[in-house]
C-alpha positions as CSV (number, residue, x, y, z in Angstrom):
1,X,67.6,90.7,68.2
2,X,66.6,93.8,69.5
3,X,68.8,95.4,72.7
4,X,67.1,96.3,75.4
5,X,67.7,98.8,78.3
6,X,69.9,97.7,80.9
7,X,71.2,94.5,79.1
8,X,74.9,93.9,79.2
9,X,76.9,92.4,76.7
10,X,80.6,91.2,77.4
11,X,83.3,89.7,74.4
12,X,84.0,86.0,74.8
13,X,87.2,86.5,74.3
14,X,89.2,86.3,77.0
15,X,92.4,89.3,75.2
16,X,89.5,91.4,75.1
17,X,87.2,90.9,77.6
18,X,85.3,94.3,77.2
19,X,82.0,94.9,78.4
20,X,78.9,97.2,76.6
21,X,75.9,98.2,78.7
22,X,72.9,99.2,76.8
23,X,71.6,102.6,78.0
24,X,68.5,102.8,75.4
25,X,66.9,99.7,74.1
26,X,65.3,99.7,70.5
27,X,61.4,100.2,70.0
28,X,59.4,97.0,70.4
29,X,58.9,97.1,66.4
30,X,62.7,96.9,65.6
31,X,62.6,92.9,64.0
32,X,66.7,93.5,63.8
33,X,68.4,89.8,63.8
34,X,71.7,91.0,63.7
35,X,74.1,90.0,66.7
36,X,76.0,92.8,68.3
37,X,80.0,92.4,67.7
38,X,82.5,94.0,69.8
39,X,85.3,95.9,68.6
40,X,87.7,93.1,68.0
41,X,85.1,91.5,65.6
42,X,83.6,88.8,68.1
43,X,80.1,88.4,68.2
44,X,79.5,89.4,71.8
45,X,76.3,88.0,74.2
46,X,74.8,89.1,77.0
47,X,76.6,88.5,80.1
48,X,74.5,86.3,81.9
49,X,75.2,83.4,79.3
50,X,78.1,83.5,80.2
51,X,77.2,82.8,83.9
52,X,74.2,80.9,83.5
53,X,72.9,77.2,84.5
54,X,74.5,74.5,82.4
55,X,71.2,73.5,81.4
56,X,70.9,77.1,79.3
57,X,74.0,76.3,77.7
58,X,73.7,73.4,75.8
59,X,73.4,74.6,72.1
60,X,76.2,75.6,69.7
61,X,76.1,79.3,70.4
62,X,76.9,78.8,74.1
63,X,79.8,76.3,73.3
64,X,81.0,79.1,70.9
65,X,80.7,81.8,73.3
66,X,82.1,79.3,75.8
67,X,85.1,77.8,74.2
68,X,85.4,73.9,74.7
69,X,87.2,73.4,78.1
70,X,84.8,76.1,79.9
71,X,81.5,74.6,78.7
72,X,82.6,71.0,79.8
73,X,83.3,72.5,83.3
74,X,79.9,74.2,83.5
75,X,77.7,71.0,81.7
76,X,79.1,68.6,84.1
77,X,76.8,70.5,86.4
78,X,73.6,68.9,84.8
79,X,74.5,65.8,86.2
80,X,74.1,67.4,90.2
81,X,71.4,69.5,88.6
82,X,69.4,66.6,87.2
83,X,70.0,64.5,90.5
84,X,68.5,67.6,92.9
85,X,65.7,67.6,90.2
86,X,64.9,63.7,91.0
87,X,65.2,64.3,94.7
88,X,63.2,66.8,95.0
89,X,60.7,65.2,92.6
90,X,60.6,62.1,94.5
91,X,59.9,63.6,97.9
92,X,57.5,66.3,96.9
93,X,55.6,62.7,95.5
94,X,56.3,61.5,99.2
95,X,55.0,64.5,101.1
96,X,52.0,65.1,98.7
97,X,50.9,61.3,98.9
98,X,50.8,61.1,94.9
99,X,49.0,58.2,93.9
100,X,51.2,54.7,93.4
101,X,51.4,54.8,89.3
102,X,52.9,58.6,89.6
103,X,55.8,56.8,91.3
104,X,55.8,54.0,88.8
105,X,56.0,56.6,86.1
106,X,58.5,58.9,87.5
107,X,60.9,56.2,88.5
108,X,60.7,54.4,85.6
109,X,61.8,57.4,83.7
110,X,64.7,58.5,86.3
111,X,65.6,54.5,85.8
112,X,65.8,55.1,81.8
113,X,67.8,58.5,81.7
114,X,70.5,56.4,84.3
115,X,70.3,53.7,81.6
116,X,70.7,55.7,78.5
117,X,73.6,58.1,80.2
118,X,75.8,55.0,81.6
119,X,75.8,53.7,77.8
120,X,76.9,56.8,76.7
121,X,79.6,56.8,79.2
122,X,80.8,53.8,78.6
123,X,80.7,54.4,74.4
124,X,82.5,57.4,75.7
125,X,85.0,55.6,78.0
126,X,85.4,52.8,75.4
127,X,86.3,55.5,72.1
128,X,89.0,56.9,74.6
129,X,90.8,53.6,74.9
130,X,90.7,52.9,72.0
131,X,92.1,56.3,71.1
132,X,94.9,55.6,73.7
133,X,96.0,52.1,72.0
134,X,96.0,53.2,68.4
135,X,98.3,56.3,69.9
136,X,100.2,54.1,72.1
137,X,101.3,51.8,69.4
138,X,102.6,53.9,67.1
């Protein structure tokens, strides 16, 4: 990963917290893949991961940069995210006079992502009780 000019990097963890601005970037032909690590050993990123739209974070690396209980805060955003995404979809088809199997299409596919996300909820929902009664009765 080459650095480049102006790029700043900040340490995910929240002791250190230190911040490195790059103030001359590598040639385009350095083909370094090593990650930058701050002085406490943590492999640092660039700051506007940490700040960016949940959408951008869903891998491993952002959850690791993250930590757990920050990344659920930020991906619960997807949901108001993907919502403004549908609304907007829906009346730019209204405005634009789309023909009628464009709707069809693009509300049969908002219909299935509902569908699919409410069964994961519930699986969800349902684990967590069940988690709750085997550590309620003992």
């Amino acid at each position: 990963m080459a650095l480049q000019k102006g790029e700043v990097y900040r340490c995910p963890d929240e002791n250190c917290g230190c911040e490195i601005t790059v103030t001359k970037g590598a040639p385009p032909a350095c083909k370094g893949q090593e990650q930058p690590r701050c002085c406490c050993g943590v492999i640092i990123s660039r700051k506007w991961m940490s700040k960016s739209l949940p959408v951008a974070a869903s891998n491993d690396f952002s959850l690791t940069v993250l930590k757990s209980k920050r990344w659920k805060a930020i991906q619960r955003w997807n949901y108001v995210f993907a919502a403004l995404v549908a609304l907007h979809a829906f009346l730019y088809i209204a405005v634009e006079k789309r023909i009628i199997p464009f709707i069809f299409i693009f509300g049969a596919f908002s219909i299935w992502t509902l569908i699919i996300q409410a069964i994961g909820f519930q699986k969800r929902r349902q684990s967590r009780m069940e988690a709750q009664t085997i550590t309620g009765s003992e």
